[in-house]
OpenMM code with the backbone's topology and positions (N, CA, C; nanometers):
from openmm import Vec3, app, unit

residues = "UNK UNK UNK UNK UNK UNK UNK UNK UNK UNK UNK UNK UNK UNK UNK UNK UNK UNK UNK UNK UNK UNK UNK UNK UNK UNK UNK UNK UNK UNK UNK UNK UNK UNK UNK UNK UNK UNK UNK UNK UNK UNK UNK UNK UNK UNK UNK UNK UNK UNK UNK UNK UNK UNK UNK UNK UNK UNK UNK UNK UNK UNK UNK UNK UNK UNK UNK UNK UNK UNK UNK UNK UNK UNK UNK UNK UNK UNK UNK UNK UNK UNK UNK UNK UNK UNK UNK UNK UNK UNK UNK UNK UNK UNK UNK UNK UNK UNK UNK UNK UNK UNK UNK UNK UNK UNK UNK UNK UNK UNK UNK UNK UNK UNK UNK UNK UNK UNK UNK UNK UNK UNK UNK UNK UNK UNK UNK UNK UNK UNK".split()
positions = [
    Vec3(0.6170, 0.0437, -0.8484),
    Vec3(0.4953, 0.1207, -0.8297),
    Vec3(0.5298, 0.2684, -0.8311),
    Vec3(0.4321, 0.3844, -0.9242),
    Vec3(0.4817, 0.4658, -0.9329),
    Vec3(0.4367, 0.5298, -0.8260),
    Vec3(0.5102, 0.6780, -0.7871),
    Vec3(0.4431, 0.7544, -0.6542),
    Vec3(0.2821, 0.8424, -0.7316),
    Vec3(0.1912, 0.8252, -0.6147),
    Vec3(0.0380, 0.9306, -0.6932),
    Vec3(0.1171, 1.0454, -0.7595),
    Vec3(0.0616, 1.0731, -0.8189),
    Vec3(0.1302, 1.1986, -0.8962),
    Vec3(0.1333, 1.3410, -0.8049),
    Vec3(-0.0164, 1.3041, -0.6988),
    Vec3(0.0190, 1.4346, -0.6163),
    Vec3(0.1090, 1.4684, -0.5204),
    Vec3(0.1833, 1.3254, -0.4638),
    Vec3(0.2865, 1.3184, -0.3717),
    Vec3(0.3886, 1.3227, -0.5033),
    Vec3(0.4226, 1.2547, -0.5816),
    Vec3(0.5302, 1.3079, -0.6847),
    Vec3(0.5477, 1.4609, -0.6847),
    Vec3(0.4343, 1.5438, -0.7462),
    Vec3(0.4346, 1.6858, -0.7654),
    Vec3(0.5418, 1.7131, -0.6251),
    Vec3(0.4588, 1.7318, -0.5437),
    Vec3(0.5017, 1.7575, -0.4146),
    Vec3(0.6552, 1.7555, -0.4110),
    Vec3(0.7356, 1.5974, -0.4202),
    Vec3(0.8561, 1.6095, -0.3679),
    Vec3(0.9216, 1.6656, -0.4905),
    Vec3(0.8967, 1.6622, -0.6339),
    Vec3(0.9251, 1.7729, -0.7346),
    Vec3(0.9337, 1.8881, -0.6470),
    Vec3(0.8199, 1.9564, -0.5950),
    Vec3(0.8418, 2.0924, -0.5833),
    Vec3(0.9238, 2.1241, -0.4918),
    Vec3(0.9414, 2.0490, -0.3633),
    Vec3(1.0379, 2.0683, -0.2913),
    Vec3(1.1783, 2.0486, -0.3282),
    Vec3(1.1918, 1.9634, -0.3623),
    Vec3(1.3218, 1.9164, -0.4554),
    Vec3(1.3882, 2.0620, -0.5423),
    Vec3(1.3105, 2.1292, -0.6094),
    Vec3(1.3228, 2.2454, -0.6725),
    Vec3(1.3559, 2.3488, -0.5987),
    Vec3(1.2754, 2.3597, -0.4858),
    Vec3(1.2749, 2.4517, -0.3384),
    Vec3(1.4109, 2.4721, -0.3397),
    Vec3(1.4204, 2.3376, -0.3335),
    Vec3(1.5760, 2.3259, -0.2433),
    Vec3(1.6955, 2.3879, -0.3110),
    Vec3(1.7090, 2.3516, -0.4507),
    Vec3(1.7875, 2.3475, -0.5351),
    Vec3(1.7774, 2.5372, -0.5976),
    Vec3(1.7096, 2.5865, -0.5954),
    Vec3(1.6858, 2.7606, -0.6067),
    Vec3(1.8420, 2.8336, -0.5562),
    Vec3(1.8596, 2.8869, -0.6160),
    Vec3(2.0014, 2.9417, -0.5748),
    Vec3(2.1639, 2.8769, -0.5896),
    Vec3(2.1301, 2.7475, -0.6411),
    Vec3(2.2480, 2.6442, -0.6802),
    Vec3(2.2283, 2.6338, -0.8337),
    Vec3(2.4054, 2.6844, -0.8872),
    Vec3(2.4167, 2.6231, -1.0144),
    Vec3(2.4761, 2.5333, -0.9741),
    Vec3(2.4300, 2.4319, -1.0982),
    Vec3(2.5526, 2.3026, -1.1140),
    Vec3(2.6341, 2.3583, -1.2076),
    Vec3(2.6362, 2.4400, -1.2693),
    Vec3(2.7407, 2.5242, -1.3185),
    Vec3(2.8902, 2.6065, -1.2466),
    Vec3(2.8151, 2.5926, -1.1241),
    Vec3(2.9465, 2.6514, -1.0199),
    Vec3(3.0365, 2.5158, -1.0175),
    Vec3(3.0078, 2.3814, -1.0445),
    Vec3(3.1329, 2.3191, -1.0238),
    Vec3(3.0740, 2.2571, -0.9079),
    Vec3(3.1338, 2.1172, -0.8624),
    Vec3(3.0610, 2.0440, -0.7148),
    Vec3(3.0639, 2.1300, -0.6172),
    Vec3(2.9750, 2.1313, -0.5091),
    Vec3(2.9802, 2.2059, -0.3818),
    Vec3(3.0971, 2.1101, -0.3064),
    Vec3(3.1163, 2.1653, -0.1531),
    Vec3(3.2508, 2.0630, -0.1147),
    Vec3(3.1361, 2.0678, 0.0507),
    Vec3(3.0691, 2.2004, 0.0603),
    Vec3(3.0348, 2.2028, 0.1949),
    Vec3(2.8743, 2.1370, 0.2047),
    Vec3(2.8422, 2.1330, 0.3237),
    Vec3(2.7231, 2.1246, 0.3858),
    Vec3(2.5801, 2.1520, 0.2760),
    Vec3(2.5986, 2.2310, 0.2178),
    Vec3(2.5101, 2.2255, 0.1102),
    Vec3(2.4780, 2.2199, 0.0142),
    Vec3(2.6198, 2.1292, -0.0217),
    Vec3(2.5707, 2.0091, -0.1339),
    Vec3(2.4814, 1.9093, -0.1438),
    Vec3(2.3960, 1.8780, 0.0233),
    Vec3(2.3296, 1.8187, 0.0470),
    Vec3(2.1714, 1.8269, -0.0331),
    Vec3(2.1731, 2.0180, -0.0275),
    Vec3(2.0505, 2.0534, -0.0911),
    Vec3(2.0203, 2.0060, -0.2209),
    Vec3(1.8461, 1.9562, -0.1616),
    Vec3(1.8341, 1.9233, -0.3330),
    Vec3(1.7382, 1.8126, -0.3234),
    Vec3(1.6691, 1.7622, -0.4116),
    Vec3(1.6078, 1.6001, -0.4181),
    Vec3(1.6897, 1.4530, -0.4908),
    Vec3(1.7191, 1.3891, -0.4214),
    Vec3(1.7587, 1.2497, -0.4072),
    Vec3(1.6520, 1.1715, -0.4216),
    Vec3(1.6784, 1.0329, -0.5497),
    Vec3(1.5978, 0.9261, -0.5822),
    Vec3(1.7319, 0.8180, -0.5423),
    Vec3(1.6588, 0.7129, -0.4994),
    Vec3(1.7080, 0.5747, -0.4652),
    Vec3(1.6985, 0.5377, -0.5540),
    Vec3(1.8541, 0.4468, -0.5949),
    Vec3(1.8457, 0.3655, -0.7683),
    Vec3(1.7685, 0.2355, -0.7807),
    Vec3(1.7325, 0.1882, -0.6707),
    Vec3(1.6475, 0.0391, -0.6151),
    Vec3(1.4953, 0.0460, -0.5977),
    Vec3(1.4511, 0.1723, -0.5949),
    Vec3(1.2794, 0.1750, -0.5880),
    Vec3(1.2301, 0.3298, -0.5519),
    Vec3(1.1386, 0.2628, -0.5250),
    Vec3(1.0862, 0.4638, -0.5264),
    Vec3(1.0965, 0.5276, -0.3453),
    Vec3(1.2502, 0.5693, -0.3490),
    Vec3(1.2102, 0.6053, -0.2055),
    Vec3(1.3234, 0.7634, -0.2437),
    Vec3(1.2400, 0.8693, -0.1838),
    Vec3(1.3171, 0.9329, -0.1936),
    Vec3(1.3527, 1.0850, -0.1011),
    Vec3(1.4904, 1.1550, -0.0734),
    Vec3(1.4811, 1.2603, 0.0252),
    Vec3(1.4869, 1.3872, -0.0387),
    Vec3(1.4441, 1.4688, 0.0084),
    Vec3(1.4569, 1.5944, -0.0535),
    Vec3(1.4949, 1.6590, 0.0875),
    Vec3(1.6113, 1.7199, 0.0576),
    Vec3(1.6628, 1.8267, 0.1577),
    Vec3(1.6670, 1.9749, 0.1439),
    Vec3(1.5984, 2.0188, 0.2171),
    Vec3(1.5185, 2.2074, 0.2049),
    Vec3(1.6540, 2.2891, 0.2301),
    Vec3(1.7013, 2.2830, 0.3491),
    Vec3(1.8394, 2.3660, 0.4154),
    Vec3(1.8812, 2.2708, 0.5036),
    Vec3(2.0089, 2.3249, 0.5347),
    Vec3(2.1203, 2.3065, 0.5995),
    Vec3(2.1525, 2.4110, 0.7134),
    Vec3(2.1765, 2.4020, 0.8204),
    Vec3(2.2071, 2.4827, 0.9658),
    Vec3(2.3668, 2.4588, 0.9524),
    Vec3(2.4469, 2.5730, 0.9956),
    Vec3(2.5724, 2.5906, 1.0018),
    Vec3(2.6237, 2.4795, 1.0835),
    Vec3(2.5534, 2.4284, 1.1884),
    Vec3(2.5759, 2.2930, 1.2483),
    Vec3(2.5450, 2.1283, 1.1891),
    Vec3(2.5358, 2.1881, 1.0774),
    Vec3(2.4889, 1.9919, 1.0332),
    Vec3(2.3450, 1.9555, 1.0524),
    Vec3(2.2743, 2.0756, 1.0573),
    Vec3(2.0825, 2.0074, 1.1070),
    Vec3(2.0472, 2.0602, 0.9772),
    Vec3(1.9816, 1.9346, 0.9064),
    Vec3(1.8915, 1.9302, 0.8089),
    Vec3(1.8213, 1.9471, 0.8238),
    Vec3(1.7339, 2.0295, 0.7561),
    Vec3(1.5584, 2.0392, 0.7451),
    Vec3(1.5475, 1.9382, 0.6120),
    Vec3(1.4579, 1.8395, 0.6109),
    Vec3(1.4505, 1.7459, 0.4690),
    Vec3(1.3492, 1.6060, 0.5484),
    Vec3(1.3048, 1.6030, 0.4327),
    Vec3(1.1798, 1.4835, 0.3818),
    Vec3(1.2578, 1.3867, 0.3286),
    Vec3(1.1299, 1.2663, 0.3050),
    Vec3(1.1036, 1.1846, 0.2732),
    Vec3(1.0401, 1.0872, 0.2978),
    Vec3(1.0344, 1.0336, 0.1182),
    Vec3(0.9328, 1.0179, 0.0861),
    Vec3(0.9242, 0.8402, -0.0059),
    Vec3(0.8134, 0.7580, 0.0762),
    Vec3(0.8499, 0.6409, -0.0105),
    Vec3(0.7379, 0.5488, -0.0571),
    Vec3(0.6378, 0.6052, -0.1653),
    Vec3(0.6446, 0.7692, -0.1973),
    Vec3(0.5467, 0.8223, -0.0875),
    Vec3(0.4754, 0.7714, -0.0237),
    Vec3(0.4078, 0.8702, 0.0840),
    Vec3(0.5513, 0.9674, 0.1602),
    Vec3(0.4490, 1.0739, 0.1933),
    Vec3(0.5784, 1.1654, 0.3030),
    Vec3(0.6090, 1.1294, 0.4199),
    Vec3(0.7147, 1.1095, 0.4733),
    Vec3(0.7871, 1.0988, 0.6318),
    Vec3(0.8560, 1.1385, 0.6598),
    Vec3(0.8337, 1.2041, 0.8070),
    Vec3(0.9063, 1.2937, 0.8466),
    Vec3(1.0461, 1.2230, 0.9080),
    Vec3(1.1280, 1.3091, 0.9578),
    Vec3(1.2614, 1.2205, 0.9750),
    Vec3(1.2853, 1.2831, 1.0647),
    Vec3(1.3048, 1.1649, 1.2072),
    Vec3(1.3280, 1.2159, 1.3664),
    Vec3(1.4379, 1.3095, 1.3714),
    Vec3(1.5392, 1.2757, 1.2788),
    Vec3(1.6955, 1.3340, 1.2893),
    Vec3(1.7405, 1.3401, 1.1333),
    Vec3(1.8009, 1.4207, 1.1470),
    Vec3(1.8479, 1.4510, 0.9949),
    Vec3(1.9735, 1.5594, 1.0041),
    Vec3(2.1251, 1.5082, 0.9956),
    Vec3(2.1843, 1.5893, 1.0365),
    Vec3(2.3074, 1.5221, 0.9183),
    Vec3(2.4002, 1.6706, 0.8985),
    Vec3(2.5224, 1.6539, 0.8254),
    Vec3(2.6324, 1.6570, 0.9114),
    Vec3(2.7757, 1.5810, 0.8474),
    Vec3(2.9095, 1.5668, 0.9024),
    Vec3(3.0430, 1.5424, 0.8353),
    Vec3(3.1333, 1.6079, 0.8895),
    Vec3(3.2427, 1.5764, 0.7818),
    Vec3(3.3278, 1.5016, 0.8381),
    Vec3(3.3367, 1.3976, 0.7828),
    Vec3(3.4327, 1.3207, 0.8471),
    Vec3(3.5285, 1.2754, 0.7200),
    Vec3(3.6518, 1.2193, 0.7561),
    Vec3(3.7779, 1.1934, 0.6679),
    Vec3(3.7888, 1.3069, 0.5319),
    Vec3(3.7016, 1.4361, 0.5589),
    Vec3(3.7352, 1.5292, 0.4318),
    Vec3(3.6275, 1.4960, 0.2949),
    Vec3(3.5474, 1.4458, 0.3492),
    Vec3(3.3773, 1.3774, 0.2649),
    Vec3(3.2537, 1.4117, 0.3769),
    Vec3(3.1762, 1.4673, 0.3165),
    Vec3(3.0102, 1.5340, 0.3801),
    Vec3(2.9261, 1.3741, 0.4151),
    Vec3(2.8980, 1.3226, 0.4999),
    Vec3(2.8154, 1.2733, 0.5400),
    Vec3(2.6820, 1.2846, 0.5765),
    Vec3(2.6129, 1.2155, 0.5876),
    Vec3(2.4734, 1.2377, 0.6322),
    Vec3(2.4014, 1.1612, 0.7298),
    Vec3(2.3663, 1.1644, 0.7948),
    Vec3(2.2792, 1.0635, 0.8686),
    Vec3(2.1016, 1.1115, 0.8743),
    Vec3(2.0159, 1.0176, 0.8382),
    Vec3(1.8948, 1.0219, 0.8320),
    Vec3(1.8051, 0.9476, 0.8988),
    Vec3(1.7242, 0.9522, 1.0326),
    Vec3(1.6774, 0.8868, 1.0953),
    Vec3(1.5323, 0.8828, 1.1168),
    Vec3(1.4582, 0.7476, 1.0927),
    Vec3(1.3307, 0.8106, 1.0549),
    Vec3(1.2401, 0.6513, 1.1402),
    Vec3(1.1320, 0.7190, 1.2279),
    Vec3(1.0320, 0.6315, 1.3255),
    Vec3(0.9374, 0.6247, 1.3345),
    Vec3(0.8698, 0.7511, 1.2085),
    Vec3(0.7440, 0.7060, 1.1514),
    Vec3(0.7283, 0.6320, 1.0486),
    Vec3(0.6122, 0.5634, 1.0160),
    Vec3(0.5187, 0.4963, 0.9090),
    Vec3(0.5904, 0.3568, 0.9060),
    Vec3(0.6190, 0.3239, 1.0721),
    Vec3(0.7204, 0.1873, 1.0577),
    Vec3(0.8029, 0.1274, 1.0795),
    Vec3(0.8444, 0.2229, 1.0702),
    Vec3(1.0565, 0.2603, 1.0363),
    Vec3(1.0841, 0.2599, 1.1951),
    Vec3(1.0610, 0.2752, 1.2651),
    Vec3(1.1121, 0.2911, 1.4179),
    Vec3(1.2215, 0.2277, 1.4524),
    Vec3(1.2994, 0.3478, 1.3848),
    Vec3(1.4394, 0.3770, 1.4287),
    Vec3(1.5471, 0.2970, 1.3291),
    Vec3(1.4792, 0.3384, 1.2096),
    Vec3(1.5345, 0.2882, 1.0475),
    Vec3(1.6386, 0.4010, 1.0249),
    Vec3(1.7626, 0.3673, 0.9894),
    Vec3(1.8792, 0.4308, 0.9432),
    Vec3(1.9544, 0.4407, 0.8213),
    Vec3(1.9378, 0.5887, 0.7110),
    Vec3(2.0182, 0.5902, 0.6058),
    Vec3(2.1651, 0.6683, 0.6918),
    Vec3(2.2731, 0.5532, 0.6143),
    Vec3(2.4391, 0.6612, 0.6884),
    Vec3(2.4907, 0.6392, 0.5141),
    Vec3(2.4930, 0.8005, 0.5272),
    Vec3(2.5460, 0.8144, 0.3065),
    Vec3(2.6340, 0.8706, 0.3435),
    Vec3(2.6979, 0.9026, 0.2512),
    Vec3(2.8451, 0.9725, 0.1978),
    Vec3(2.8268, 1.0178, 0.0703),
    Vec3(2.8168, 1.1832, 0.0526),
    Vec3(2.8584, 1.2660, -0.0631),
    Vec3(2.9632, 1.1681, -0.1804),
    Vec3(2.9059, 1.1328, -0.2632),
    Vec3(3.0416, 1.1099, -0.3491),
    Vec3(3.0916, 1.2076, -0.4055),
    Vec3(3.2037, 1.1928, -0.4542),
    Vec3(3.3196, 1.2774, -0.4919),
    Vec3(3.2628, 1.4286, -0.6288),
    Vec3(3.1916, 1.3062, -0.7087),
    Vec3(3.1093, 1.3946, -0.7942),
    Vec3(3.0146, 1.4762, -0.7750),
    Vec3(2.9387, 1.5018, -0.6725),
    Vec3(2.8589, 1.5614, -0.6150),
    Vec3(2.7085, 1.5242, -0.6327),
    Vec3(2.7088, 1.4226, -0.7415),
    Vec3(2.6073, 1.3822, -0.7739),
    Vec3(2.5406, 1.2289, -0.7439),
    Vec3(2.5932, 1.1904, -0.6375),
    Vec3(2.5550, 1.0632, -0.5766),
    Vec3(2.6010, 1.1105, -0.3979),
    Vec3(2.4754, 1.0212, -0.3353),
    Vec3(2.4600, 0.9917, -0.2070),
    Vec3(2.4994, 0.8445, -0.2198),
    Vec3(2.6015, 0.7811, -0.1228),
    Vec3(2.5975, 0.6617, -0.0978),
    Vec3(2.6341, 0.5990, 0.0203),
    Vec3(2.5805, 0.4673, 0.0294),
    Vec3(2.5984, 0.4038, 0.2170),
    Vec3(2.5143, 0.3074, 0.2270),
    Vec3(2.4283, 0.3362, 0.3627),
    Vec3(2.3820, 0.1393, 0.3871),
    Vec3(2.2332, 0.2931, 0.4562),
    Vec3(2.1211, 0.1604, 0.4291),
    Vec3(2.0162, 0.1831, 0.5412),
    Vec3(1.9924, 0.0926, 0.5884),
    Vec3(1.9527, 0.0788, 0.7193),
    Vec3(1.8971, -0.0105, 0.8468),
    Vec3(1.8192, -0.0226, 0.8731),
    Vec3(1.7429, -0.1273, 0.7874),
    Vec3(1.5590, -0.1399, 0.7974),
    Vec3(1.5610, -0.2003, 0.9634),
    Vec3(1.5114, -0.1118, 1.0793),
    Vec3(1.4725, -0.1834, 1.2075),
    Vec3(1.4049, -0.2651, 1.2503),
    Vec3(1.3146, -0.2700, 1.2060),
    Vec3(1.1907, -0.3303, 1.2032),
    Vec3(1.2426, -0.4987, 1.1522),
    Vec3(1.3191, -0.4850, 1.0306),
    Vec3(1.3290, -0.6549, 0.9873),
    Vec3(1.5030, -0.6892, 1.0333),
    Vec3(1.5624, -0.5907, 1.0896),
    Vec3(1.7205, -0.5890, 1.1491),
    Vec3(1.8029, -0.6383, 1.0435),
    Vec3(1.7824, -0.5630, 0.9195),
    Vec3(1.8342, -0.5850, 0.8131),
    Vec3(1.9216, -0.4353, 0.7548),
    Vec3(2.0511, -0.4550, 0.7033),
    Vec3(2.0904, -0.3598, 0.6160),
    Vec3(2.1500, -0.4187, 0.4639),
    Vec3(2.1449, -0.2557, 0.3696),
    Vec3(2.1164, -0.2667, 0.2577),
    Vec3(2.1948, -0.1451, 0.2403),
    Vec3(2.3102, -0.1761, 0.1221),
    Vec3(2.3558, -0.0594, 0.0606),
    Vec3(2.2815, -0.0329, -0.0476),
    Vec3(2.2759, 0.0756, -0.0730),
    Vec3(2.2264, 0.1930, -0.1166),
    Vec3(2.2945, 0.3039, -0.1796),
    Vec3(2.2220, 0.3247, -0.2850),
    Vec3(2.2870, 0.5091, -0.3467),
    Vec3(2.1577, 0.5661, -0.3920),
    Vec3(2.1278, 0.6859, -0.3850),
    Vec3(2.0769, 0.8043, -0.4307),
    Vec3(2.1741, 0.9063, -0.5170),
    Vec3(2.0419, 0.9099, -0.6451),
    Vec3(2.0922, 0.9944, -0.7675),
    Vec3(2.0546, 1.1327, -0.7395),
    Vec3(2.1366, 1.2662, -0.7677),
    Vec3(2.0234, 1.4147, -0.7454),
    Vec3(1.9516, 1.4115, -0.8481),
    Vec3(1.8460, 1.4685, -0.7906),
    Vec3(1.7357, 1.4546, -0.9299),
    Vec3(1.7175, 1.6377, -0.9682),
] * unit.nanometer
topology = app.Topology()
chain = topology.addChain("A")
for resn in residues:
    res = topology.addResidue(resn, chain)
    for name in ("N", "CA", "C"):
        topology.addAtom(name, app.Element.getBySymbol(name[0]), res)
């Protein structure tokens, strides 16, 4: 099912927001805001768009599947020398549903597991930058 086109527009434009000031011409980012940017899930239409990054790991970022939801927690981390993410989200359902990704190497994949709460199920997962 595709997203309405006006919530599409939308995470387009944010997605773009985000991405303003980043070449992919500079070569992969390594820090914290490589995060920036819009992310599609390769399994269906769910997707995050991340606005900024706080010198501490606090994301400002959406998503969207495809309606918008906000996300209780949204924070970055480096662990073993790879950017992590954690995304925590308790509206439209989700109460207390968990994406845990990992930057891949290329800079161009998110990958990890989410934790549908609600059915106490997990599911790996990757997100493409769009």
């Amino acid at each position: 099912m595709k997203a309405p086109d006006t919530t599409r527009r939308l995470w387009l434009a944010l997605a773009a927001g985000g991405l303003a000031g980043h070449s992919l011409a500079q070569g992969p980012r390594t820090g914290f805001d490589a995060l920036i940017g819009g992310w599609s899930r390769s399994d269906g239409n769910y997707h995050i768009v991340v606005q900024s990054v706080g010198a501490d790991g606090a994301l400002q970022a959406s998503y969207f599947n495809p309606k918008p939801l906000p996300f209780a927690l949204a924070q970055a981390r480096r662990e073993n020398g790879a950017v992590h993410a954690r995304f925590e989200l308790r509206a439209g359902g989700y109460d207390g549903s968990v994406y845990e990704l990992r930057l891949a190497p290329d800079g161009a994949r998110l990958v990890g597991s989410f934790y549908q709460a609600v059915a106490k199920q997990r599911f790996e997962v990757e997100f493409t930058r769009r």
